[in-house]
N, C-alpha and C positions, 0 to 999 in steps of 0.2 A: 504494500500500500504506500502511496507516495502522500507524505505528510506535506498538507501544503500550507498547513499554518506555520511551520517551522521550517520550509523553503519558501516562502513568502514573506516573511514577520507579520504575520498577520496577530501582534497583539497588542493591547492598549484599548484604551477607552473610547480611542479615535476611531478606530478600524471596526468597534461595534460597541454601536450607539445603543443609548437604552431606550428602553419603549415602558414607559411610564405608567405601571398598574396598583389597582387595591384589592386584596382579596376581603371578602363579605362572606360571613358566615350565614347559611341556609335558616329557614325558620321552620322550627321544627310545624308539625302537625298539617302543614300547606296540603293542599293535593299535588302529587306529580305528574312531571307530562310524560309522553310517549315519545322520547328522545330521538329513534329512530325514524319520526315522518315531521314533517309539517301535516298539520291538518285544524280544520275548524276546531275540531274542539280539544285542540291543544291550543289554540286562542282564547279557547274560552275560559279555560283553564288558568291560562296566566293572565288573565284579566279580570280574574277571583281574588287573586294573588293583591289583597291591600298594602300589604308591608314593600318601603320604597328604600332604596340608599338614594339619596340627594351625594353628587358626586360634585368636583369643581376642579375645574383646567383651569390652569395658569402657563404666562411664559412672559420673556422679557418683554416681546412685540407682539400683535393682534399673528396665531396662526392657525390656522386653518386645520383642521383633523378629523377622523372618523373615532368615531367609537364601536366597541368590539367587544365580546365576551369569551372566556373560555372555561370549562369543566370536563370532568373526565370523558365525556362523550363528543364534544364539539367543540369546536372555535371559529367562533363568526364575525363580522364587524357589519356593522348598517352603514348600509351602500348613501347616507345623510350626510354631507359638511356639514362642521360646528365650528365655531371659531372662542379659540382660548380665549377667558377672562370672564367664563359663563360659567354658570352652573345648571346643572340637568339632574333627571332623577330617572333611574332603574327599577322595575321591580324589581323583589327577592322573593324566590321561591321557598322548596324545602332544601334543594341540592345546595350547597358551598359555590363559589363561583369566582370569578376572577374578570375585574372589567379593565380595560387596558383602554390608550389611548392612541392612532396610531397618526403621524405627522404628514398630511396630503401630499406633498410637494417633495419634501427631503427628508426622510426617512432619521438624519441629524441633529433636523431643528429638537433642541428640547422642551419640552411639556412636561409641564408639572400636574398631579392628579392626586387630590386628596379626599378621601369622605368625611362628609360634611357632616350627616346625620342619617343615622337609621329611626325611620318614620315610618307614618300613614299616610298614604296619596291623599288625604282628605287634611290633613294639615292647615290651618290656613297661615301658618307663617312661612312655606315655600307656595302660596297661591302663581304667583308671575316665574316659577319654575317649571321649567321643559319638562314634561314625560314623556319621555321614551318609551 
């Protein structure tokens, strides 16, 4: 096998950038979905789902990103730009989960990604917050 980290220098912080995530622990008793399809009512399901993570990107300058999830079964991101210095909210199921941020343009830029608070989508102190 030709090592190409170590006949390249491929190491350092430079050569790989982080991708800026928070892991959210699942709520117990939730119903689960049927991880293997898309389907109605596996929408319907996660839209039972009250309990939200209100999440929030930062960076030095306005940049551009997707957001994305990952767990033992999948890893996705919505095909939506968002632009850093905003906060949005996720549900939370039962499973554990992992929401990351990922940078549109350059893969470089850094993004910052902190949770803000584990809530109820009916909250009214994130009311002018994004659901997701």
């Amino acid at each position: 096998m030709i090592d190409y980290k170590q006949k390249y220098n491929l190491a350092g912080n430079n050569l790989w950038p982080h991708i800026a995530s928070v892991y959210v622990k699942g709520i117990p008793n939730e119903p689960d979905i049927n991880h293997n399809e898309l389907s109605d009512e596996n929408e319907k399901i996660i839209y039972s789902w009250k309990n939200v993570v209100v999440l929030k990107a930062t960076s030095d300058h306005p940049t551009p990103f997707f957001v994305g999830f990952s767990h033992e079964k999948a890893m996705k991101y919505l095909d939506l730009e968002l632009t850093t210095d905003t906060s949005f909210a996720l549900r939370i199921g039962v499973n554990d989960i992992r929401f990351f941020v990922i940078p549109k343009s350059n893969l470089s830029e850094k993004i910052n990604l902190e949770v803000v608070e584990i809530t109820t989508e009916d909250n009214p102190k994130y009311a002018d917050v994004t659901l997701l």
